[in-house]
N, C-alpha and C positions, 0 to 999 in steps of 0.2 A: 545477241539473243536470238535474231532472227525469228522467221513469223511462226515458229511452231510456242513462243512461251505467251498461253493467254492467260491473261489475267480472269477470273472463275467467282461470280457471286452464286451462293447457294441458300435455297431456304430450307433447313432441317424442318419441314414443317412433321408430327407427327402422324397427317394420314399421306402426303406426300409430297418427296423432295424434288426440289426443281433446279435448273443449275444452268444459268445466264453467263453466256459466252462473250465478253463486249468485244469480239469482232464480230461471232455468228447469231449473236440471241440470242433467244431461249431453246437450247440445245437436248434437255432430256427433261421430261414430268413422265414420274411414274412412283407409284405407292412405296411409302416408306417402310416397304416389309422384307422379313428374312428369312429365306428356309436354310435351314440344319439339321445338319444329322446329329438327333439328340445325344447319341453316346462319344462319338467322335469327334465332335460341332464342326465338325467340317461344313463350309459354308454350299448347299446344292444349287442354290438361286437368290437372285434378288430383285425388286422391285415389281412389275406387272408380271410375270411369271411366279413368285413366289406370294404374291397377293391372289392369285389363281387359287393358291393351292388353303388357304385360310378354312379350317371350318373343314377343310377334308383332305387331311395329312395320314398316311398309313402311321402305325405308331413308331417307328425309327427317324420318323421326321417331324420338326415342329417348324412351325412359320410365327415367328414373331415379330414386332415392330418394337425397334430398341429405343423408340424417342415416345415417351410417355407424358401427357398433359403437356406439351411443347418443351419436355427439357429432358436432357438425354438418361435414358433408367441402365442403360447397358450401354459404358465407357468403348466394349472391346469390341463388341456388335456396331458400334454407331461406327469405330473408325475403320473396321469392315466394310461397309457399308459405302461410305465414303468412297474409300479409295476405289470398290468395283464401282460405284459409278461415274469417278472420275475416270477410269480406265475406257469405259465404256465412252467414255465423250472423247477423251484423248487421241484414241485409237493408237495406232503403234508408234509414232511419232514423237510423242512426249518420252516414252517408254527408251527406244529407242535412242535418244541424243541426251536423254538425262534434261530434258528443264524441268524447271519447276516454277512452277504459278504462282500469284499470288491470289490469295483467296480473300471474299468478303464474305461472311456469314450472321444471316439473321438469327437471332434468338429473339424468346418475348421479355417482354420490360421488364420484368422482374425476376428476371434468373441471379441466382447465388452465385459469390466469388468461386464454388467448389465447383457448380456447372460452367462457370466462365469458362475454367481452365479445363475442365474435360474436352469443351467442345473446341479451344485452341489446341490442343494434345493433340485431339481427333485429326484435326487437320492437318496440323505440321507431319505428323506420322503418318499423314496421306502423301507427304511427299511436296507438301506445299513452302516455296522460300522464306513465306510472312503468309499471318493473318489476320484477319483484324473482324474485329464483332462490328455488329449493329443491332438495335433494338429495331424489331420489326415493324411497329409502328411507324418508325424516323423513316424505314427502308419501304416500307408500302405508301407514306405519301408522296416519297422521290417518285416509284415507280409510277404512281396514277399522276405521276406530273404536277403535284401542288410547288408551287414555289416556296417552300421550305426556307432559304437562306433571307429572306428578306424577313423585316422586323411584323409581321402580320400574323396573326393569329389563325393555324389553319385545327380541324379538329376531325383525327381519323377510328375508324371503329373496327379495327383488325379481328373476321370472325373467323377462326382456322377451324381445324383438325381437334386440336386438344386445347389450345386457349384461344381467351379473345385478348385482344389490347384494345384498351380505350385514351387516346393520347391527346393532348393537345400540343403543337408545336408551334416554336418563333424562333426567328434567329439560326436555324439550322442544329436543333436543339427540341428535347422534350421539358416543356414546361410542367407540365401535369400531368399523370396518368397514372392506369390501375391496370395490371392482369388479372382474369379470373380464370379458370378452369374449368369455364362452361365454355362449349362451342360447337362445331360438328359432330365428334363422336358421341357427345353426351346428349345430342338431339339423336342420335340411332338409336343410347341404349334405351333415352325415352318413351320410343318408339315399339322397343322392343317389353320396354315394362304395361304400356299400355296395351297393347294386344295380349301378355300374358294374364292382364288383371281381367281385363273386357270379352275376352273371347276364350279362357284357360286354352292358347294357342303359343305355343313357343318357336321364334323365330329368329335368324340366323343376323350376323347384323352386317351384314352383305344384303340380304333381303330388306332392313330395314331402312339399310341408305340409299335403296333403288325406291322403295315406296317413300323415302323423302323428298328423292328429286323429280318424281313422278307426278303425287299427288298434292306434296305437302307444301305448306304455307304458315306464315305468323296470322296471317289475320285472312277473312274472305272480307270482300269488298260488297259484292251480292251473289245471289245463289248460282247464276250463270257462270261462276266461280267453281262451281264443288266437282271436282270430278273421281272417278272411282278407279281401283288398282283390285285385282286377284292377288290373295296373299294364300302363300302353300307355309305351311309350318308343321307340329309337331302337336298332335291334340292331346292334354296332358294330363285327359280322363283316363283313354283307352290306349294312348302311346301309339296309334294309327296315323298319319298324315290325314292334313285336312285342309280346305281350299276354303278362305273366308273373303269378303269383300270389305275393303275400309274406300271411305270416302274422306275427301279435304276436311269435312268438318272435323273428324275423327282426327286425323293428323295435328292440327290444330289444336284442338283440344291435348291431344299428347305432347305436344311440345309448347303446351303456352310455358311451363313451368321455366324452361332452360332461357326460355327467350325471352320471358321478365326479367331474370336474374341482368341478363346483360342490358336489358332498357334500363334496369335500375343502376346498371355499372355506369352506362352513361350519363346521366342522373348525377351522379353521384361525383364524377368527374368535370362536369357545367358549374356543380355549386364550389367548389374549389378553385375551379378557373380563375385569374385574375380579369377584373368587371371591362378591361382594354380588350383584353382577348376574351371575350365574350359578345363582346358588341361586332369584332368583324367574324365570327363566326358565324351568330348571328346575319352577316351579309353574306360571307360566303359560303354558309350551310358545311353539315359533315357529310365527310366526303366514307363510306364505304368498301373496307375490301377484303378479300378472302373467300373459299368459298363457301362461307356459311352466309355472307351479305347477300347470295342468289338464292336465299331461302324468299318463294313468292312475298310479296308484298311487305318484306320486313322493312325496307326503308320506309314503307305508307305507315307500320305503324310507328315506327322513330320518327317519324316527322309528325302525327296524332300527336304523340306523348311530348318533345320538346317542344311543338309551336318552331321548329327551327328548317330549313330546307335540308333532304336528305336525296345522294344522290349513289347510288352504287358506282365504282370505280367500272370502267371498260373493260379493262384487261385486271378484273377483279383477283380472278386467279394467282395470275403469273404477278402481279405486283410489288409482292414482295421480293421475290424471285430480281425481275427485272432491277427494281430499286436497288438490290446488291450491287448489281453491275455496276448501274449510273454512278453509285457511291464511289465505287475506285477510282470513276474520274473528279471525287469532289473529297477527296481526302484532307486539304488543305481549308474546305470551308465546314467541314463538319468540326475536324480537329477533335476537340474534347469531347464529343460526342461516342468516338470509335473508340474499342477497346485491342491494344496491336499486341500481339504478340512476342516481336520484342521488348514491350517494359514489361508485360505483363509475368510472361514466365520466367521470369530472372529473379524477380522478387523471393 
């Protein structure tokens, strides 16, 4: 095979994909978006250049992101999409001698046998030898390094792009868990419905997910907390641009909505829990990742509302990402857990 065939974990995540090299790391993050020529679909760009272009495309071009509420809405875009990013990591080499990889990819816990096999399609027609799924959750506690294969109950809260998972794992295996379709983007468009209710200001949601990571938070702690962001939008008396101030409290208040929903997802997934795997969760507190868990002080209020330790993952981000990786060397202890592509598409 020689050292050009790596083996390639990816997270389809739907605001962005990442793609873990287990010789080189974490080799590409960049926005799950796509520009086309609308009439041609010719593909013009993709990822942080085609995320550029969002919101202000001349009309012969549209920028879309084909991975909707974390499960793929466009088959022929997502395997697009793919492949130019593998290509981009590969460089000519793969291309060149013909290997081909094997891939591990996340999805969330609750995708459909119809998206199973979309997102194995996707990849094999990337040009991949074998692939094999994981539930994101299974693949973001590998990555924050919980020890998964042992009989111990760990309990993760995967807050992405388009969904959350809330998991609890033993055994190298999901015992328990819920996906919802609350997560990042739905705290922008929150963001984006609050300022149009509060200020009749209309605003862009590239603007909204900068004044999220700016100013925004689950909860303030005290007021030395509150800080303030300039927000330019679309004033939607006179249709004139206009310059407004939001401060933390306002954020907060915008986003209590999305970010009960997932305290109560969690919640919800503790009372189902088996009372073994509660009690060392319990000791070992949930563990946090994605990047909606760097939403300020959300673990302070999940730890308020459980009574339980909450801790955000380090490398929150890239965790599911990395977790792919790790996976391909633990193929044999996950076992039932991964969905491969050879039984899968045979059927």
């Amino acid at each position: 095979m020689g050292r050009f065939s790596e083996d390639i974990g990816i997270d389809l995540g739907t605001a962005t994909f990442l793609i873990y090299s287990k010789t080189r790391g974490l080799v590409l993050q960049e926005p799950s978006v796509i520009a086309m020529a609308r009439d041609s679909k010719q593909v013009k760009a993709v990822g942080e250049e085609a995320y550029r272009m969002i919101g202000r495309t001349p009309g012969g071009i549209v920028a879309v992101r084909p991975i909707k509420d974390g499960v793929i809405a466009d088959e022929g875009l997502t395997e697009k999409m793919i492949t130019m990013f593998l290509q981009k990591v590969q460089g000519n080499a793969g291309r060149l001698f013909g290997f081909k990889p094997q891939l591990m990819v996340g999805v969330p816990s609750n995708v459909s046998d119809v998206e199973k096999r979309a997102v194995l399609r996707a990849a094999l027609n990337s040009n991949a030898k074998r692939a094999f799924l994981i539930e994101e959750p299974l693949a973001a506690a590998i990555g924050a390094g919980l020890k998964i294969a042992e009989p111990i109950g760990s309990m993760v809260v995967d807050i992405g792009g388009g969904s959350t998972d809330v998991a609890v794992i033993s055994l190298g295996g999901i015992v328990v868990s819920e996906s919802m379709r609350v997560a990042g983007n739905e705290f922008d468009e929150s963001i984006i419905r609050y300022v149009r209710r509060k200020h009749n200001v209309l605003i862009g949601e590239r603007t909204a997910e900068e004044i999220k990571v700016k100013v925004g938070a689950a909860m303030l702690l005290d007021d030395s907390e509150n800080l303030t962001a300039e927000v330019r939008g679309r004033d939607l008396v006179n249709g004139l641009p206009k310059t407004i101030s939001l401060d933390s409290t306002d954020v907060v208040e915008a986003l209590s909505e999305p970010v009960t929903k997932i305290v109560e997802g969690v919640k919800r997934v503790l009372e189902i829990t088996p009372p073994e795997l509660v009690s060392d969760i319990i000791d070992r507190g949930i563990v946090m990742t994605g990047g909606g868990s760097l939403l300020r002080n959300f673990d302070e209020l999940l730890r308020q509302t459980t009574g339980i330790p909450v801790a955000v993952a380090e490398n929150a981000v890239e965790a599911v990402a990395v977790g792919t990786g790790m996976a391909l060397e633990m193929i044999p202890v996950l076992g039932d857990s991964l969905v491969s592509s050879d039984n899968y598409l045979r059927r």
